[in-house]
N, C-alpha and C positions, 0 to 999 in steps of 0.2 A: 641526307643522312647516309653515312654508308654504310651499305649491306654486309650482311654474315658473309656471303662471299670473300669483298675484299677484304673484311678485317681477317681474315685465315691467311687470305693472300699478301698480305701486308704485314702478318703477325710472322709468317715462316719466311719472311727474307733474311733475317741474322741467319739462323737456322739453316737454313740452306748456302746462305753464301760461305758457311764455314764448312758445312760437311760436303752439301749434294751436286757444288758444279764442278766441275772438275779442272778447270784453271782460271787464271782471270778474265781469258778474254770471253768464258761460257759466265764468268760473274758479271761482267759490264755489260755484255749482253741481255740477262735475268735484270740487271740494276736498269736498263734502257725501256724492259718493258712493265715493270714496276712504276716507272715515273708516268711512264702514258698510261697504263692503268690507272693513275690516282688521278691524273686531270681526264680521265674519262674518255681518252680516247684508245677504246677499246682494241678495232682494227689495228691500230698500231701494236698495241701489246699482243694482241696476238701473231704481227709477223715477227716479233723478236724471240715469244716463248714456242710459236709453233716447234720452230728448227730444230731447238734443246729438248722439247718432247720425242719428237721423231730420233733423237739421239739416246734417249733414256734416262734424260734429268726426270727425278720423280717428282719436283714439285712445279716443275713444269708441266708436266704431265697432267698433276693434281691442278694446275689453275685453269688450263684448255680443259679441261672437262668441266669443271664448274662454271666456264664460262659459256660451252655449249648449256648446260643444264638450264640455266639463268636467261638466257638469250641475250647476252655482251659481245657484240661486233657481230655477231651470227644470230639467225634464229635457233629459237629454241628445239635442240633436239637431244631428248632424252637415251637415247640408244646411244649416240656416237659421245656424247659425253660419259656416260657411263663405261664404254670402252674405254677412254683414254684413263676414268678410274682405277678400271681394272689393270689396264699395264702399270700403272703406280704400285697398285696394291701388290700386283706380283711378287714386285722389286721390294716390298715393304714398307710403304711409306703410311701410317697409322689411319691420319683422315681419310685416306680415300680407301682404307679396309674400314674405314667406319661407314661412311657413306656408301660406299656399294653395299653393304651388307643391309642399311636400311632401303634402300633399292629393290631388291631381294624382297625385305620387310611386304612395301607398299605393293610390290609389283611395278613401279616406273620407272620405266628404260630397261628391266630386266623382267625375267617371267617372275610371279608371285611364287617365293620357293622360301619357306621358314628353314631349311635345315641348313643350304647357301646362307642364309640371313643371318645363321648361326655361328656359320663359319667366317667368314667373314668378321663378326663382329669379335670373334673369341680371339681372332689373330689381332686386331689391332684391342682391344683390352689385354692380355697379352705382354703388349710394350707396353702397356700404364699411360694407356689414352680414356682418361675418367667417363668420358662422352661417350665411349663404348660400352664402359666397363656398367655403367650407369643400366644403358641401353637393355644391354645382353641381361642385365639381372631383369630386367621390367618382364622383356621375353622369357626366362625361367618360370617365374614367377605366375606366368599365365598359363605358364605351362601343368601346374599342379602343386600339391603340397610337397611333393616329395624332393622336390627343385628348391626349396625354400632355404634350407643350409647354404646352399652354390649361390645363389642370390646375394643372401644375407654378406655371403664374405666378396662378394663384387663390389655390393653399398658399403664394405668397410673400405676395401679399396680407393672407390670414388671419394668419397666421404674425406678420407685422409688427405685428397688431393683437391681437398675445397668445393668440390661441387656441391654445390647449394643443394640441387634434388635428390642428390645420394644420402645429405645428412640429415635431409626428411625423411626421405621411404627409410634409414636406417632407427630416425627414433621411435618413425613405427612401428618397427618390428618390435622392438626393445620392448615398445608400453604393451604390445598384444602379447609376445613370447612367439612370431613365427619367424621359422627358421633360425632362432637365439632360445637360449632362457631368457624368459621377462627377466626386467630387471628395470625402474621407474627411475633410476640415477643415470644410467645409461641413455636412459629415453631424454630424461629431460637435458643432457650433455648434449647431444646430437640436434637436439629442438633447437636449444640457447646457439649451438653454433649454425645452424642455419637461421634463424632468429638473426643473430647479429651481420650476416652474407642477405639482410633487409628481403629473409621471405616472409611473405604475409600468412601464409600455412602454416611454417612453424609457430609464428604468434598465436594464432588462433587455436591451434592442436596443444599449445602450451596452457592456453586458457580455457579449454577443456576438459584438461585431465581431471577427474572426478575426487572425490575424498578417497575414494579408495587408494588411488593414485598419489593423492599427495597434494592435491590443490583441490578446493571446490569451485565451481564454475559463478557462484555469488558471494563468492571471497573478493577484498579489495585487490587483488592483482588478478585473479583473474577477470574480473571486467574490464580491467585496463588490457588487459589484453587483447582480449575480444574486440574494445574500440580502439587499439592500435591495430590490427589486423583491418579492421574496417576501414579507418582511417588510411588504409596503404593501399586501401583499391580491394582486398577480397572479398568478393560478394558475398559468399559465406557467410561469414562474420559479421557482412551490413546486414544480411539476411536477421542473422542471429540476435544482432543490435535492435534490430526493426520491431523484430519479433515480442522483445524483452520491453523494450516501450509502450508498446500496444495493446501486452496485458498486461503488462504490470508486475512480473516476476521478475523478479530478482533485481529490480530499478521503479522506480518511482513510477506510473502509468502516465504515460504521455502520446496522445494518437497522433499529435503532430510531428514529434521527432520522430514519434514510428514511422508515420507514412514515408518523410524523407531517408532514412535508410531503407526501407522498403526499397522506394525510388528508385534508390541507387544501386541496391543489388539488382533490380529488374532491368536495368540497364544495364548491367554487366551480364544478363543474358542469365542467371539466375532464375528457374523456370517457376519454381515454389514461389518466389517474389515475385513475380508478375500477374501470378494467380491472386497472391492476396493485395496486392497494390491494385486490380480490377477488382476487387469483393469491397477493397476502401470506398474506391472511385461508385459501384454499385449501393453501398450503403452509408457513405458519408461520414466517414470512421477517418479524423485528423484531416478531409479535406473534404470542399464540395460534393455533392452527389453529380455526378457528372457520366448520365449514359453511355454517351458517344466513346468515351476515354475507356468505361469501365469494357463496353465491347472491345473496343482496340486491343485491350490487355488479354482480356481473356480470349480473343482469337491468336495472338500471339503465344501462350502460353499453349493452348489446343493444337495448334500446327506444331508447337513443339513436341508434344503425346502427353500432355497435363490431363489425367484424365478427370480429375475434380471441373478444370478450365472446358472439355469439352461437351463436359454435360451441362457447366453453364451455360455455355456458346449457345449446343441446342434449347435451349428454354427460351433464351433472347431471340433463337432465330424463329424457334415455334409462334412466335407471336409479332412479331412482323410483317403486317399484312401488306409493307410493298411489297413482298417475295412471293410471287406468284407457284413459287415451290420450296414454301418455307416447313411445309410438312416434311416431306422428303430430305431436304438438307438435316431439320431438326434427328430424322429417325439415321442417318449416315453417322452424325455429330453423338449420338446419344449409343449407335451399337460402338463408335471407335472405343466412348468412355468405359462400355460394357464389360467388351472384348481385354479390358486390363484388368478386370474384377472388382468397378465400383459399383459396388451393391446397388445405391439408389439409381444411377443408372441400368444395373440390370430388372428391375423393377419396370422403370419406366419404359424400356425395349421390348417386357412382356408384355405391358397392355398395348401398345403401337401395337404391338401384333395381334395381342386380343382383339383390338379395335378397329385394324385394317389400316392405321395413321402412319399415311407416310409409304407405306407396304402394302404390300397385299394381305386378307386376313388370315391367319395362320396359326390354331390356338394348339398346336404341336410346340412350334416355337416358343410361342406365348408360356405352355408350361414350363419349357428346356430351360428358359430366362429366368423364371420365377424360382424352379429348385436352386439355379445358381447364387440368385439373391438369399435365399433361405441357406444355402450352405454358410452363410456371413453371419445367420444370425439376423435379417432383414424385416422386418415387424410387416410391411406394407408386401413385399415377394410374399407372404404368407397369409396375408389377406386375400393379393390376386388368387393364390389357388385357390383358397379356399372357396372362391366364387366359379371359378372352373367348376371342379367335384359338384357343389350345390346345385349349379345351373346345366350341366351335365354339360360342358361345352368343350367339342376335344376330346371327353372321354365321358365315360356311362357315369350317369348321373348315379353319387354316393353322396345322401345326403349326411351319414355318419362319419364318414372323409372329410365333408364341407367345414361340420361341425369343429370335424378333432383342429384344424388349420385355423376356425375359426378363432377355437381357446389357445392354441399357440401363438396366434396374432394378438390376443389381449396381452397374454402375457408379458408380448415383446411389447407394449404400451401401445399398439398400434392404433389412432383416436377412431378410426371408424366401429373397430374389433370391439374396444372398449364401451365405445357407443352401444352398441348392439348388448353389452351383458353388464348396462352404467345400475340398473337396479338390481343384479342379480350377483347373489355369491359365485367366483370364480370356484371355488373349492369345489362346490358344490356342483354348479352346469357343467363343468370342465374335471368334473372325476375320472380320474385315470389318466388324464390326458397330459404328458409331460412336457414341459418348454423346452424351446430348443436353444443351445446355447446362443450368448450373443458373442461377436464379433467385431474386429473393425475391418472393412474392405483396406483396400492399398488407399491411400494419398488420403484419407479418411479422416487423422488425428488431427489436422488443423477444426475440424468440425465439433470436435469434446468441448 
């Protein structure tokens, strides 16, 4: 296959042989190491294009540097390629003011310097090098809202000049209103024309747009959309596809095609889809119940920071008695899920600590855990305390505290809370005592 390298280097030889050598014998020369680059012999191409670099051909320049970068006839050295960049760029030659500036960007072969990165990239968008132009809006745009105009008119630039990712980030500007007036004619122009340059984003952002928008997402075209985006590889969309299967909204309920689009977003590395492609594989939802598969997933999705995935991980690993420290892994696996604000994992991190499981005992923590679940709204975080306060543990026994934790756990349905008050009027035991709102933690909604 050949690499983005040579197709640059083999796209800028018209290019070059009319403007950048300077007579014929610097063109038959550039035409001599062109031909031994395309049969891959690199060493060669580089004793033909060295000479013309060291003389100030800039696309010469531009290919000895990409060939240091790459590691073609040479090893790989990012500093000294990036120098021959920079003498191009000098001279002006657009890609390698685009390429050094993202150099700049990453920090490789140049120091990490965003305002370089800036420069750089502004001079080669500039000459109406879309790849920059594209670039530089992405960095505005991170920049803050007030960057959003200068962006907006970069992605019109690119956009105009065919780049596929210009005329997505532009129709999303259009369907939000940043850095444009909204405008949903505009958005959907810019969709349809990256739609048709076969991106699977624009498909799916097409089959998204809401009533309000102008499309409903269980309209007959937008479903077709959604499975033509799926269909074209974005996991997104198989995600969304899977999703739509599986309960049954907005398509017929099918757990079998669910699970295989599931599948196939989880395999495109799709974190959500891998969580519930393991909750399939865990409960037998359109495929076998199958353990071993459903850990594989959900340790996959965990290592990736799923925090729904991590606090299943620990429950499987809490009960795996080959794991001579399956307490300890479980309480690691269960604060990672914590520490991103899922409730029932901050629940479960408090009584570990209540309990000494995993940790040492620690009913300071134990409480810090349990206000955190109860800030969500967590029916069982307000149980634990409430057995704190009661049992005086960690702090002077209130059994008036116990109680009030007690009626704000019923209220959130919590079955033990409920237990404890199953023959008695809430109104009435629980006077005065006000619920606390409910919530959903982060990664939560798949659970409704």
């Amino acid at each position: 296959m050949i690499g983005i390298a040579r197709v640059w280097i083999i796209a800028a030889f018209l290019a070059c042989s009319q403007m950048s050598l300077a007579g014929s014998g610097q063109e038959q020369e550039y035409a001599a190491g062109l031909s031994a680059y395309e049969a891959g012999n690199y060493e060669e191409a580089l004793a033909h294009w060295r000479p013309l670099a060291q003389q100030g051909n800039t696309q010469a320049q531009f290919n000895v540097g990409f060939m240091y970068l790459k590691g073609e006839g040479v090893p790989v050295d990012k500093e000294i390629g990036n120098n021959w960049l920079l003498k191009a760029a000098e001279l002006g030659h657009d890609k390698a003011q685009y390429n050094l500036g993202i150099a700049y960007l990453k920090g490789e072969g140049r120091p990490l310097d965003v305002e370089a990165a800036k420069k750089w990239l502004s001079k080669s968008a500039a000459q109406g090098y879309a790849q920059a132009q594209y670039a530089l809006a992405l960095l505005l745009m991170r920049e803050g809202k007030k960057n959003f105009p200068e962006a907006a008119s970069l992605f019109k630039k690119a956009a105009a000049r065919n780049h596929v990712m210009a005329q997505l980030a532009l129709g999303r500007l259009y369907r939000d209103g940043l850095g444009v007036e909204k405008d949903i004619g505009e958005a959907v122009k810019w969709l349809r024309k990256a739609m048709e340059n076969k991106s699977p984003e624009a498909v799916y952002e097409l089959a998204m747009l809401n009533p309000a928008r102008g499309q409903s997402l269980n309209s007959k075209e937008g479903l077709a959309n959604i499975r033509k985006a799926a269909e074209l590889g974005y996991a997104r969309a198989q995600y969304e596809l899977g999703a739509a299967y599986m309960t049954g909204k907005y398509l017929e309920k099918d757990e079998k095609k669910g699970f295989q689009w599931l599948l196939k977003a989880a395999e495109n590395n799709y974190v959500a889809a891998q969580h519930d492609v393991a909750y399939a594989y865990d409960k037998g939802l359109g495929v076998e119940k199958d353990a071993a598969k459903a850990r594989e997933w959900y340790t996959r999705a965990a290592k990736a920071g799923y925090a729904m995935s991590q606090y299943a991980l620990a429950q499987i690993l809490a009960k795996d008695e080959k794991l001579t420290d399956r307490a300890e892994q479980a309480f690691q696996w269960t604060k990672k899920a914590a520490t991103q604000g899922y409730a029932p994992a901050q629940y479960a991190l408090g009584t570990m600590y209540a309990e000494g499981n995993g940790v040492g005992q620690d009913y300071g923590q134990a409480m810090y855990w349990y206000k955190k679940g109860i800030a969500q709204g967590d029916g069982d975080s307000m149980y634990g305390l409430a057995n704190l306060y009661a049992n005086g543990l960690g702090v002077a026994k209130n059994l008036k505290e116990g109680h009030k934790w007690y009626c704000r756990a019923a209220y959130a349905k919590q079955k033990w809370a409920v237990n404890m008050f199953k023959d008695k009027d809430l109104s009435v035991v629980c006077a005065g005592v006000e619920p606390v709102e409910q919530k959903n933690s982060p990664e939560q909604v798949s659970e409704q």
